[in-house]
Every structure is written in C-alpha cells, then in structure tokens.
PDB file of N, CA, C and O in Angstrom:
ATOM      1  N   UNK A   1       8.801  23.051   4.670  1.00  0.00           N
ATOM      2  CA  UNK A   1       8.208  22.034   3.850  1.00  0.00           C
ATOM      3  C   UNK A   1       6.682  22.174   3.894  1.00  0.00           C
ATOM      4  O   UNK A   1       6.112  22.559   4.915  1.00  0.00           O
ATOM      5  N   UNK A   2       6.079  21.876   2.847  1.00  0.00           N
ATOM      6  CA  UNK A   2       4.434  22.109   2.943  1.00  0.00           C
ATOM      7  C   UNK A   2       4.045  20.712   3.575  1.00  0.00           C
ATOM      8  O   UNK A   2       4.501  19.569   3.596  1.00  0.00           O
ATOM      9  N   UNK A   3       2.793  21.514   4.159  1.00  0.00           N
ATOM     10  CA  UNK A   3       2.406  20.248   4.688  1.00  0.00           C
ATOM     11  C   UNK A   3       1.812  19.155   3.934  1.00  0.00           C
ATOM     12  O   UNK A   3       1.776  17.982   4.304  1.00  0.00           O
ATOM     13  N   UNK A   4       1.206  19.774   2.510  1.00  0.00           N
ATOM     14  CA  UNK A   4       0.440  18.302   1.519  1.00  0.00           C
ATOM     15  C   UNK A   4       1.590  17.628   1.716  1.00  0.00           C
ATOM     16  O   UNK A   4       1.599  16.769   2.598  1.00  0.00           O
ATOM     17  N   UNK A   5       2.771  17.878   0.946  1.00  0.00           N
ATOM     18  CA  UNK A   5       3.890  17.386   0.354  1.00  0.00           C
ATOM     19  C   UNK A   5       4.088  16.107   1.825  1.00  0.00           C
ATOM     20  O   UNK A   5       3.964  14.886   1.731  1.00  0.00           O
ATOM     21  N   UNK A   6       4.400  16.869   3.011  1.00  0.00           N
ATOM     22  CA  UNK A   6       4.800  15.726   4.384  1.00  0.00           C
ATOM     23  C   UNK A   6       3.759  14.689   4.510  1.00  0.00           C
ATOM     24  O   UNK A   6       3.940  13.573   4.996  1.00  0.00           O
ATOM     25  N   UNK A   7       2.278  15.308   3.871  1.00  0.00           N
ATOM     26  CA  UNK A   7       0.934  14.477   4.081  1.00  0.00           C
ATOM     27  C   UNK A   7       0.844  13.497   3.198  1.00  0.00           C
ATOM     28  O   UNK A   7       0.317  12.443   3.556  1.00  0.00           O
ATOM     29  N   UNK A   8       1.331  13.641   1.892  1.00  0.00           N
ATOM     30  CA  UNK A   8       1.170  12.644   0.633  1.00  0.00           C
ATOM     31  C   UNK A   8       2.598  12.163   0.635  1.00  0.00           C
ATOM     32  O   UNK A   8       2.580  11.350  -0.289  1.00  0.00           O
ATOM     33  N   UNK A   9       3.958  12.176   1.167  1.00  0.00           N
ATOM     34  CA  UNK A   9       4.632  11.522   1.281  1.00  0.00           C
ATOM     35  C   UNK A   9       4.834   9.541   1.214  1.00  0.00           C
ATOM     36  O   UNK A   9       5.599   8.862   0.530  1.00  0.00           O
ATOM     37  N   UNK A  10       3.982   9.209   2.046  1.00  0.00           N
ATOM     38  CA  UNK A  10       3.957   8.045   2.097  1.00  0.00           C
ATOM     39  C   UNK A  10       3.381   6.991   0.973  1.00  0.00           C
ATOM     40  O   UNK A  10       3.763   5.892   0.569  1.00  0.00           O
ATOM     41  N   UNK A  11       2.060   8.028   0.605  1.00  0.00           N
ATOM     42  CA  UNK A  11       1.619   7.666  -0.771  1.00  0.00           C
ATOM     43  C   UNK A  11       2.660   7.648  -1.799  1.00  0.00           C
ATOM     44  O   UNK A  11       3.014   6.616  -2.369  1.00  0.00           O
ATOM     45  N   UNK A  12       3.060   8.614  -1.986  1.00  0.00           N
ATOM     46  CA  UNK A  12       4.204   8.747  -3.517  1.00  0.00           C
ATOM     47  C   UNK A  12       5.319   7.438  -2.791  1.00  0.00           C
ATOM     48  O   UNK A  12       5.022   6.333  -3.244  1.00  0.00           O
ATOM     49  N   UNK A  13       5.925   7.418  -2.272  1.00  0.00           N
ATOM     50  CA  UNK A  13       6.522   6.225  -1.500  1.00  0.00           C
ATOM     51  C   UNK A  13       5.853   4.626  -1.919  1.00  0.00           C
ATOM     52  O   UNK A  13       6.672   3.740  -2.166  1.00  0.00           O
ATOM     53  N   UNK A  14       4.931   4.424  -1.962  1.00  0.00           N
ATOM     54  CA  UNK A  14       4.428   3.516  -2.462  1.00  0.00           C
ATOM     55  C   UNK A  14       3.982   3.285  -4.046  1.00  0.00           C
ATOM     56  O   UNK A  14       3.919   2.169  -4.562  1.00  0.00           O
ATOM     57  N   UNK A  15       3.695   4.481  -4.700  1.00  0.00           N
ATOM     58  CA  UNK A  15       3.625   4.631  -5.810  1.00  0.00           C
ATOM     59  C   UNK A  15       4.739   4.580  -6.929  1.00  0.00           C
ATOM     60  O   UNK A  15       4.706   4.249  -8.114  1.00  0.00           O
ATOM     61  N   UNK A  16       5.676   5.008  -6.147  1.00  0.00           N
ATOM     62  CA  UNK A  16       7.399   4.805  -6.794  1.00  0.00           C
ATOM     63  C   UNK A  16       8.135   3.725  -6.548  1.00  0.00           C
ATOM     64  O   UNK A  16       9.166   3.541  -7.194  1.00  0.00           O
ATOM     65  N   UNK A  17       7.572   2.515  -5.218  1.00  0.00           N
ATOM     66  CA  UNK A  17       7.941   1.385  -4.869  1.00  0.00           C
ATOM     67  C   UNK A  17       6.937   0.966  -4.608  1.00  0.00           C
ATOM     68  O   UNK A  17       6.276   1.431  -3.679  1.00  0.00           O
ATOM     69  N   UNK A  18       6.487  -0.148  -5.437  1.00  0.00           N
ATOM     70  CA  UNK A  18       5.154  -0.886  -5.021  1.00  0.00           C
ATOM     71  C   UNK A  18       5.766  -1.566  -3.686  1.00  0.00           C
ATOM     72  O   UNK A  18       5.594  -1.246  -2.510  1.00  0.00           O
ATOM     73  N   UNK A  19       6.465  -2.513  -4.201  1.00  0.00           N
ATOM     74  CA  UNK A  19       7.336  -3.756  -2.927  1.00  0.00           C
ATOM     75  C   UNK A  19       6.741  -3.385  -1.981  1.00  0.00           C
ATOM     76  O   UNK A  19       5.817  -4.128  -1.647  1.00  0.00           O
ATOM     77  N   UNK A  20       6.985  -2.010  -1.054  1.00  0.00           N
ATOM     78  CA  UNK A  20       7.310  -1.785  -0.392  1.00  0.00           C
ATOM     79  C   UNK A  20       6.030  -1.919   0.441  1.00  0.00           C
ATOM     80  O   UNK A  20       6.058  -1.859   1.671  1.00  0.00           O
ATOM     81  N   UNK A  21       4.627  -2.148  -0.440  1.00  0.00           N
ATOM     82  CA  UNK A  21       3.438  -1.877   0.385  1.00  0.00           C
ATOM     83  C   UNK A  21       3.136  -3.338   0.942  1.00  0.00           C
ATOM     84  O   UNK A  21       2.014  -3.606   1.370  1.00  0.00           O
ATOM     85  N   UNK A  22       4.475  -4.561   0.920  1.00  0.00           N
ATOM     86  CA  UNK A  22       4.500  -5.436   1.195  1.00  0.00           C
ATOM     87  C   UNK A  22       4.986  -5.781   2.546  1.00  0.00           C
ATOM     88  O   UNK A  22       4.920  -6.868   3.120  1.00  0.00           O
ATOM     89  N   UNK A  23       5.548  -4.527   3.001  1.00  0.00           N
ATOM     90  CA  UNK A  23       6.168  -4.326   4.539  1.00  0.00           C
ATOM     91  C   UNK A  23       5.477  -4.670   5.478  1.00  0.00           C
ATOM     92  O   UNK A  23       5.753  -5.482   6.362  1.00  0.00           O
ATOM     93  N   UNK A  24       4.198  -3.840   5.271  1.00  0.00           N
ATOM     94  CA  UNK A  24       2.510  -3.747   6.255  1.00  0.00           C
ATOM     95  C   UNK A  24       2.170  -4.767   6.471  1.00  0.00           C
ATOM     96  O   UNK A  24       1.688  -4.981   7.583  1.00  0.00           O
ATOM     97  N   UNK A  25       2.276  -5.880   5.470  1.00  0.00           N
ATOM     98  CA  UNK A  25       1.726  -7.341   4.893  1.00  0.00           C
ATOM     99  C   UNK A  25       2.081  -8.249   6.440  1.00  0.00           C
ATOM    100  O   UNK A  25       1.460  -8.726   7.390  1.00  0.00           O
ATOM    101  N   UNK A  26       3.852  -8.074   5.830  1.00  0.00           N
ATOM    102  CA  UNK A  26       4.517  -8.696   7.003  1.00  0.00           C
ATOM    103  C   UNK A  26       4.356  -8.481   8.613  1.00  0.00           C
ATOM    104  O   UNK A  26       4.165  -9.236   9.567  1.00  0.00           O
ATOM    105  N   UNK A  27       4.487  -7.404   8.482  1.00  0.00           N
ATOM    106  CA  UNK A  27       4.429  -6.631  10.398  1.00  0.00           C
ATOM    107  C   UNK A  27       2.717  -7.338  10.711  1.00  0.00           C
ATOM    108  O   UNK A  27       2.400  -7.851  11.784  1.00  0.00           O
ATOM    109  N   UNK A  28       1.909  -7.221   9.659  1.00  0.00           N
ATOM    110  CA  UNK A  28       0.554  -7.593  10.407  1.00  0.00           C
ATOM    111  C   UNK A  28       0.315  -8.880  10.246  1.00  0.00           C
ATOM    112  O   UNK A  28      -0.763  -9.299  10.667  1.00  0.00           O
ATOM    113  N   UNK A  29       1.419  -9.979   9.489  1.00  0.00           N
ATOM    114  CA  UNK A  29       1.275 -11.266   9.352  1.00  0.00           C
ATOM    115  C   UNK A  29       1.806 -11.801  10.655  1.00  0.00           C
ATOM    116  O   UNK A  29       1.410 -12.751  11.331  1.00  0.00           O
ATOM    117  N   UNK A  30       2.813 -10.949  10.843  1.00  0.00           N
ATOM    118  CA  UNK A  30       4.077 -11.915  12.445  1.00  0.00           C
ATOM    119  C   UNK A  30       3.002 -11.025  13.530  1.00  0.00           C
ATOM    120  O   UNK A  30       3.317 -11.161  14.713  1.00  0.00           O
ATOM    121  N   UNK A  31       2.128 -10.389  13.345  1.00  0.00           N
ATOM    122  CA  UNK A  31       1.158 -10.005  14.844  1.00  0.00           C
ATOM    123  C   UNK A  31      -0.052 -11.050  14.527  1.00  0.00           C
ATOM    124  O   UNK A  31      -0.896 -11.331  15.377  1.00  0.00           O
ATOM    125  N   UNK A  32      -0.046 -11.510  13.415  1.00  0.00           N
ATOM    126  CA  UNK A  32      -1.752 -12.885  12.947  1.00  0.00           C
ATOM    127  C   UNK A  32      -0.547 -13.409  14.467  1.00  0.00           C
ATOM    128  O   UNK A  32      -0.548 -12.973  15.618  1.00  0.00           O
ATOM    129  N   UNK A  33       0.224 -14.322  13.915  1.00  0.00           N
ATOM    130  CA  UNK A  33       1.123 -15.272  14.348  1.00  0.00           C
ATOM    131  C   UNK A  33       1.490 -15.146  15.986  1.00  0.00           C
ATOM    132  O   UNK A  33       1.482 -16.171  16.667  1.00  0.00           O
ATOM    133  N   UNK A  34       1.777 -13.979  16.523  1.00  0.00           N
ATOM    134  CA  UNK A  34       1.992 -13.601  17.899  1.00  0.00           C
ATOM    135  C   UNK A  34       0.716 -13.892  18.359  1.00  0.00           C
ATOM    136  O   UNK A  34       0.831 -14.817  19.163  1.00  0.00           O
ATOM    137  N   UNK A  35      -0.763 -13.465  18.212  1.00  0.00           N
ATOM    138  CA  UNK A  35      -1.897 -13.390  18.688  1.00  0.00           C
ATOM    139  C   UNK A  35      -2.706 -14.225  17.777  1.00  0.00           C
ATOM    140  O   UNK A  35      -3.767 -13.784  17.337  1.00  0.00           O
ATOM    141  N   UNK A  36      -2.265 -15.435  17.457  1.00  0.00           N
ATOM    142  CA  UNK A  36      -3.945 -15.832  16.736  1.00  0.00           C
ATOM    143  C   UNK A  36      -4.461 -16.289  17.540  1.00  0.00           C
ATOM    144  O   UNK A  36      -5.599 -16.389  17.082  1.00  0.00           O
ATOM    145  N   UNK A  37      -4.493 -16.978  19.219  1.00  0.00           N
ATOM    146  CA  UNK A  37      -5.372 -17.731  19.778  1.00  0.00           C
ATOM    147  C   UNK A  37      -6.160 -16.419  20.583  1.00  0.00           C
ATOM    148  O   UNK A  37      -7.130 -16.735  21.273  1.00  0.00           O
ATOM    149  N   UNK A  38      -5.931 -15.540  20.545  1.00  0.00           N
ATOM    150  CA  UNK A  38      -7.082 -14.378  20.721  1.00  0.00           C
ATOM    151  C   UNK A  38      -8.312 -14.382  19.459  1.00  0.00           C
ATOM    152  O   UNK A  38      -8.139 -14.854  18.336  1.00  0.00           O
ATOM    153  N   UNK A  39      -9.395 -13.826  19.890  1.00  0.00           N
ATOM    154  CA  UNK A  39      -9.925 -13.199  18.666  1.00  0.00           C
ATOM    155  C   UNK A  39      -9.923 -12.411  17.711  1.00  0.00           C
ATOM    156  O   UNK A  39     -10.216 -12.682  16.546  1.00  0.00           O
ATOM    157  N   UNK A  40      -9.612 -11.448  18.121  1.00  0.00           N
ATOM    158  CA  UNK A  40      -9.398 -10.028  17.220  1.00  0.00           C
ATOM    159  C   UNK A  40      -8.506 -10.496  16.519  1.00  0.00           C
ATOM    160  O   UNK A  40      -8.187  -9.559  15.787  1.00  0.00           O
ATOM    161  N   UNK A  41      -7.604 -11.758  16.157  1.00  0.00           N
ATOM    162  CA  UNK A  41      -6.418 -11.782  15.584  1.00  0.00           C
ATOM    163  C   UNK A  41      -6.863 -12.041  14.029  1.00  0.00           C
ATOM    164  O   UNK A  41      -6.105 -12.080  13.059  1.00  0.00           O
ATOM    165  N   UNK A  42      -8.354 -12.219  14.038  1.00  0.00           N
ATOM    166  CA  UNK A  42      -8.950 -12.617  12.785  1.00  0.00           C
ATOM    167  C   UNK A  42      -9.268 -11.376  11.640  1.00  0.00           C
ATOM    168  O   UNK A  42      -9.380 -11.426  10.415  1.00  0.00           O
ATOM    169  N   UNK A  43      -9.355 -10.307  12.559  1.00  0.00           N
ATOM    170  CA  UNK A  43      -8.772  -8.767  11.855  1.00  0.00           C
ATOM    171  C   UNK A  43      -7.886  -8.633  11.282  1.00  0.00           C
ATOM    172  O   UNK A  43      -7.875  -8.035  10.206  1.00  0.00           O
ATOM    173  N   UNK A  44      -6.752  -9.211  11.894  1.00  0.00           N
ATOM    174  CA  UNK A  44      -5.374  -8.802  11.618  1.00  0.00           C
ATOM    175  C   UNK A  44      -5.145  -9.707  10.431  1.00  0.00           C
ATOM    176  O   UNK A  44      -4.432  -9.259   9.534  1.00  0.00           O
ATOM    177  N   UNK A  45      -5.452 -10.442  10.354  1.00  0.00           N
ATOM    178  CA  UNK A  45      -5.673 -11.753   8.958  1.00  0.00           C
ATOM    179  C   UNK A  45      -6.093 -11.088   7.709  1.00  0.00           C
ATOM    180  O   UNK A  45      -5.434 -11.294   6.690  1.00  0.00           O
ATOM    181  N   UNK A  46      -7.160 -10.282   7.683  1.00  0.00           N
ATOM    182  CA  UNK A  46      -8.162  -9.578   7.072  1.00  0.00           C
ATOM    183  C   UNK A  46      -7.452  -8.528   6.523  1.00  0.00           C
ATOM    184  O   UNK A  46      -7.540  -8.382   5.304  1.00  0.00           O
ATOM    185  N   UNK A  47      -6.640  -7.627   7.278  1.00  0.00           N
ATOM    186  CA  UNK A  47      -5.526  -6.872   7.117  1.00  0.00           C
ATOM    187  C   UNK A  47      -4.776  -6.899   6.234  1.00  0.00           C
ATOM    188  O   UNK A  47      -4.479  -6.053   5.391  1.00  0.00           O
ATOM    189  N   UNK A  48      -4.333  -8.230   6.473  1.00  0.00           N
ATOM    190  CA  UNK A  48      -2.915  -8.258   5.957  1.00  0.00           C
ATOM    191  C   UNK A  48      -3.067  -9.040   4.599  1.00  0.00           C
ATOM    192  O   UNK A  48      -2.134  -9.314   3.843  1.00  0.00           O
ATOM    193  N   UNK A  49      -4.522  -9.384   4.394  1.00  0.00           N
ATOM    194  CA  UNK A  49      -4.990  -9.947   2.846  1.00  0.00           C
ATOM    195  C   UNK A  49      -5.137  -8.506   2.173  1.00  0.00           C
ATOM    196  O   UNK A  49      -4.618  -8.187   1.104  1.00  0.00           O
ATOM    197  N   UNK A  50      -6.063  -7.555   3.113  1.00  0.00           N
ATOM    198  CA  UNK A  50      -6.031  -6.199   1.898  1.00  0.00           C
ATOM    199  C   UNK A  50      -4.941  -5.132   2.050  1.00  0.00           C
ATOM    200  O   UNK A  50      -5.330  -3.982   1.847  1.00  0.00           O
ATOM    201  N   UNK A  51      -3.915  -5.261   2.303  1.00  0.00           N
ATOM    202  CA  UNK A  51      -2.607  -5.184   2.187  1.00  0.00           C
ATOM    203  C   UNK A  51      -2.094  -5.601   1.331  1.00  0.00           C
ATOM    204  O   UNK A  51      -1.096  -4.964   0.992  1.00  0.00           O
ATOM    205  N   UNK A  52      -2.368  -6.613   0.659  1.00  0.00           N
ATOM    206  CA  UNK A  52      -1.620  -7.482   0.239  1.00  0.00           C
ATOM    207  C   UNK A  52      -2.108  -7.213  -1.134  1.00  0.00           C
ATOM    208  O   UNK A  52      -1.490  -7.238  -2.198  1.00  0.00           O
ATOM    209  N   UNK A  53      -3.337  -6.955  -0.884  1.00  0.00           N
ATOM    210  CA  UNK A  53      -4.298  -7.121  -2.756  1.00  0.00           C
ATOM    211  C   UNK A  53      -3.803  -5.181  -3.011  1.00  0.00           C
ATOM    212  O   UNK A  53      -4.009  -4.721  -4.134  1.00  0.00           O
ATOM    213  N   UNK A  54      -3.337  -4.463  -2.177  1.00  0.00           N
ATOM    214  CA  UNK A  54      -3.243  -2.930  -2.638  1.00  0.00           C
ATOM    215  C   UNK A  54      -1.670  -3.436  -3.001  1.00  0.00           C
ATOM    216  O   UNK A  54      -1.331  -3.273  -4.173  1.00  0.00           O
ATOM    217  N   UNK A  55      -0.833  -3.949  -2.215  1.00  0.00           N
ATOM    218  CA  UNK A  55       0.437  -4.190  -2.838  1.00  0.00           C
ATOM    219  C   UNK A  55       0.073  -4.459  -4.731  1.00  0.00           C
ATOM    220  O   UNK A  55       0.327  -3.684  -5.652  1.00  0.00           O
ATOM    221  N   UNK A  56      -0.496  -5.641  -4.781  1.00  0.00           N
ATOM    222  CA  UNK A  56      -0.523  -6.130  -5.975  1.00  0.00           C
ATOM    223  C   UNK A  56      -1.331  -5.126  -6.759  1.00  0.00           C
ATOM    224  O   UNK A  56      -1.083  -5.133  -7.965  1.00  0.00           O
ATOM    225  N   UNK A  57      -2.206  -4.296  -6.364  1.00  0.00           N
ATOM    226  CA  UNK A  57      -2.849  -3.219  -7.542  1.00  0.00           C
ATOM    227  C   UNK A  57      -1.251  -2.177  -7.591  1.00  0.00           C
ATOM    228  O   UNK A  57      -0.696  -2.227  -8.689  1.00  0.00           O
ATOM    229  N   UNK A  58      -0.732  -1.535  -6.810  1.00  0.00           N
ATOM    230  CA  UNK A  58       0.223  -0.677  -6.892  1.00  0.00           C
ATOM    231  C   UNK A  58       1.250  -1.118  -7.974  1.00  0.00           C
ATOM    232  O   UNK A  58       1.856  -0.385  -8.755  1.00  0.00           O
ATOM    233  N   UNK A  59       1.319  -2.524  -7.852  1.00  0.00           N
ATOM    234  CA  UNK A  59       2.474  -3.296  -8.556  1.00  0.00           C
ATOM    235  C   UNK A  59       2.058  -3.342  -9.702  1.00  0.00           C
ATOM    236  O   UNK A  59       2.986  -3.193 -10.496  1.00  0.00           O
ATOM    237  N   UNK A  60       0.515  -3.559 -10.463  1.00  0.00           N
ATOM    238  CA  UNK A  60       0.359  -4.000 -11.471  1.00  0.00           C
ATOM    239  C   UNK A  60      -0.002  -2.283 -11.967  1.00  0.00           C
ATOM    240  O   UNK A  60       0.417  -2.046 -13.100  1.00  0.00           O
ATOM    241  N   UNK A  61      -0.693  -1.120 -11.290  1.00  0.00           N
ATOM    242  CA  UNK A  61      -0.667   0.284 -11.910  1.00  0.00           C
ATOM    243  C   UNK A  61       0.908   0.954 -11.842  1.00  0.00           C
ATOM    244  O   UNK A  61       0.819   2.081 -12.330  1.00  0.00           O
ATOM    245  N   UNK A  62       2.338   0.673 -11.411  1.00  0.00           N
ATOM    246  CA  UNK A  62       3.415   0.858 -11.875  1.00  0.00           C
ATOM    247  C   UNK A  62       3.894  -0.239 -12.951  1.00  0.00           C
ATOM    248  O   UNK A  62       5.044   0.081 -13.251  1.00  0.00           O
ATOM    249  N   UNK A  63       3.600  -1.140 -13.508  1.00  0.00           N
ATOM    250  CA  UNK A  63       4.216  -1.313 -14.367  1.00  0.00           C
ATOM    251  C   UNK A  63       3.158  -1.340 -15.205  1.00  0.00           C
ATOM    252  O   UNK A  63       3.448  -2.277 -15.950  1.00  0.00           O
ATOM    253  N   UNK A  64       2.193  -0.945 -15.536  1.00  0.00           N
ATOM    254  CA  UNK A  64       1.232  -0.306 -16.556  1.00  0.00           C
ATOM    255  C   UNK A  64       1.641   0.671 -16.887  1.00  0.00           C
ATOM    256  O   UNK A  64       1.799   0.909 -18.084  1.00  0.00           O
ATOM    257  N   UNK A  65       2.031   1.804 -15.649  1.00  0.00           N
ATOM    258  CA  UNK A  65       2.157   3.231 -16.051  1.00  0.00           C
ATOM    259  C   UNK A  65       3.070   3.362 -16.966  1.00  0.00           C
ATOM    260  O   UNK A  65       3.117   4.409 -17.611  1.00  0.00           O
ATOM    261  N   UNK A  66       4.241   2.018 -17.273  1.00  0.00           N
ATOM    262  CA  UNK A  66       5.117   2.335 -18.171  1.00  0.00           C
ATOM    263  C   UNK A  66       5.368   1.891 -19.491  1.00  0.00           C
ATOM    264  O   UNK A  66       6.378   1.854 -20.194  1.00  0.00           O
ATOM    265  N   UNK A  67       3.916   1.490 -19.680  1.00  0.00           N
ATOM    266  CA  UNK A  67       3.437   0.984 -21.108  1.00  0.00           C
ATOM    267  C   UNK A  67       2.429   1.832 -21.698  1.00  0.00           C
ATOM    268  O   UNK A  67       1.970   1.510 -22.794  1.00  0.00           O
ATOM    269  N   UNK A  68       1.946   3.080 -20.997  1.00  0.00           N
ATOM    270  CA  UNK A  68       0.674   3.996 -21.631  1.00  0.00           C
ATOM    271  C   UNK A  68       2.023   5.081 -21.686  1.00  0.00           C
ATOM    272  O   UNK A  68       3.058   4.980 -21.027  1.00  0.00           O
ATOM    273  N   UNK A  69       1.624   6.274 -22.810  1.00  0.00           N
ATOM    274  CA  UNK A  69       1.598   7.067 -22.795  1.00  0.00           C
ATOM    275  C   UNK A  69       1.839   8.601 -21.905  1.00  0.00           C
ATOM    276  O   UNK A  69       2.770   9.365 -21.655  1.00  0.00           O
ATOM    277  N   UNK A  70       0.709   8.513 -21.691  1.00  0.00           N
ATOM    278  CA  UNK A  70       0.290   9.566 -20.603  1.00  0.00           C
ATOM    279  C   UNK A  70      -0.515   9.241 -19.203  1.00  0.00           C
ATOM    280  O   UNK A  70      -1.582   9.676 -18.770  1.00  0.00           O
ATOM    281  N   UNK A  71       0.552   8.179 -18.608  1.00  0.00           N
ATOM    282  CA  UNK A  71      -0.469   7.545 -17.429  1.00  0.00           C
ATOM    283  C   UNK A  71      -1.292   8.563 -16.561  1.00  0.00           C
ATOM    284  O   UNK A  71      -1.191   9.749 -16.873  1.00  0.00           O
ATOM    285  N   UNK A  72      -1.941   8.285 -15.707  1.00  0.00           N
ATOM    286  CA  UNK A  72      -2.997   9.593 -15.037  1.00  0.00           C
ATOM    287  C   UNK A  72      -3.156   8.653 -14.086  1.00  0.00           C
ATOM    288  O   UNK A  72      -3.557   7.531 -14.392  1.00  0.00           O
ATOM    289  N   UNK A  73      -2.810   9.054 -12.590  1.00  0.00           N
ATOM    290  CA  UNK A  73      -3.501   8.565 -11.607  1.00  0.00           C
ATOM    291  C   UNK A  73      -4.547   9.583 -11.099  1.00  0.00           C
ATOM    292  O   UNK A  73      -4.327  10.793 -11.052  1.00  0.00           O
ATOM    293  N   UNK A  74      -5.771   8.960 -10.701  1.00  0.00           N
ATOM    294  CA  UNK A  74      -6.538  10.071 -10.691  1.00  0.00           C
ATOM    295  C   UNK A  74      -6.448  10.361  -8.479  1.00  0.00           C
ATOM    296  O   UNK A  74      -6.976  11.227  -7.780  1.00  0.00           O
ATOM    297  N   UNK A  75      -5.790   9.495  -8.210  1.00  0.00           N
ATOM    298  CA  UNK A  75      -5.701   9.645  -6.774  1.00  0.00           C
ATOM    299  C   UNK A  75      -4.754  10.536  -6.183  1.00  0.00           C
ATOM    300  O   UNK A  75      -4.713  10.786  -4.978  1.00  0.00           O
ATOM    301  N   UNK A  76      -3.779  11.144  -7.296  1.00  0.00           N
ATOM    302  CA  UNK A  76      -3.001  12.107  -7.031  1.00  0.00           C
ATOM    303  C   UNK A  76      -3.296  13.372  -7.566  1.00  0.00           C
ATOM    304  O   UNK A  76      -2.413  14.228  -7.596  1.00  0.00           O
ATOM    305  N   UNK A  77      -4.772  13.669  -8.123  1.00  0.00           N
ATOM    306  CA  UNK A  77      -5.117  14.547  -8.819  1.00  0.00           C
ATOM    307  C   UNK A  77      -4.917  15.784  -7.135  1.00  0.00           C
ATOM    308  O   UNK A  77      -4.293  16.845  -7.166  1.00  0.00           O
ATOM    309  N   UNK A  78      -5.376  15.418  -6.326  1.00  0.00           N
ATOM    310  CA  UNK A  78      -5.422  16.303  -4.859  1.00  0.00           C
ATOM    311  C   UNK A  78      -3.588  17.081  -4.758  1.00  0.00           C
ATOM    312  O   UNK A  78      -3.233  18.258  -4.833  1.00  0.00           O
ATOM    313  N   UNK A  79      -3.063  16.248  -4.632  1.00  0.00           N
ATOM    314  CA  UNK A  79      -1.715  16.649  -4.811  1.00  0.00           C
ATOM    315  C   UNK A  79      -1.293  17.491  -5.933  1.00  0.00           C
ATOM    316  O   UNK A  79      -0.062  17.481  -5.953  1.00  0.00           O
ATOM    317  N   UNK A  80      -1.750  18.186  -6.839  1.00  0.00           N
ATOM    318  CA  UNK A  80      -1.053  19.184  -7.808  1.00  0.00           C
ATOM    319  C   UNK A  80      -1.597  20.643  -7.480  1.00  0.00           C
ATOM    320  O   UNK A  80      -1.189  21.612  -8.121  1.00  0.00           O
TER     321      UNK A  80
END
C-alpha cells in the first residue's frame, strides 16, 4: 500500500462521511466533562468547538459537492 494513500486515509474518511468528524466532538466533550475542574480543561472546550465548526464545513462542502458540476477540493489537490 502507498504510503500517501495510508497518510490521506483519514481525510478521505471524513470527506465521504462528514458525521463522522462528529466523533472527535464527543470523545473531547466527555474529557471537557471528566476534567473541567482542572484548567487545561478549557482547551479541551476550545477543541471540541473547532471540531465541531470543521464537522459542519465538511457537512456543508459534501452536500454542495453534489449540486456543482465539477466540484474541486483544492485540499486534495496533494493526493493525485
């Protein structure tokens, strides 16, 4: 197997299932929740908001992609 292909895996994974970039959201919401009376837990807050806003761009550039034409992501231009 090439290695781009094992390297950009996770990307295309998210690109073919937005949902899914909603997983991260969770795992770093129930660690806010385990640790908020620490500090650093205010990171993990921070996290799991821009998690949350890439979920919703992924979600809203897959169901765009299927109203253009000739969609073009230009973030997979590395991958061809």
């Amino acid at each position: 197997m090439d290695f781009l292909t094992v390297f950009y895996s996770p990307v295309v994974l998210l690109i073919k299932r937005p949902y899914l970039a909603l997983v991260p959201v969770l795992i770093i919401r129930l660690a806010y929740r385990a640790s908020r009376r620490r500090k650093p837990a205010h990171a993990a807050l921070v996290a799991a908001a821009l998690w949350a806003l890439c979920a919703l761009y992924e979600g809203y550039m897959y169901f765009r992609s299927k109203t253009v034409i000739v969609p073009i992501r230009v973030g997979l231009f590395s991958h061809c």
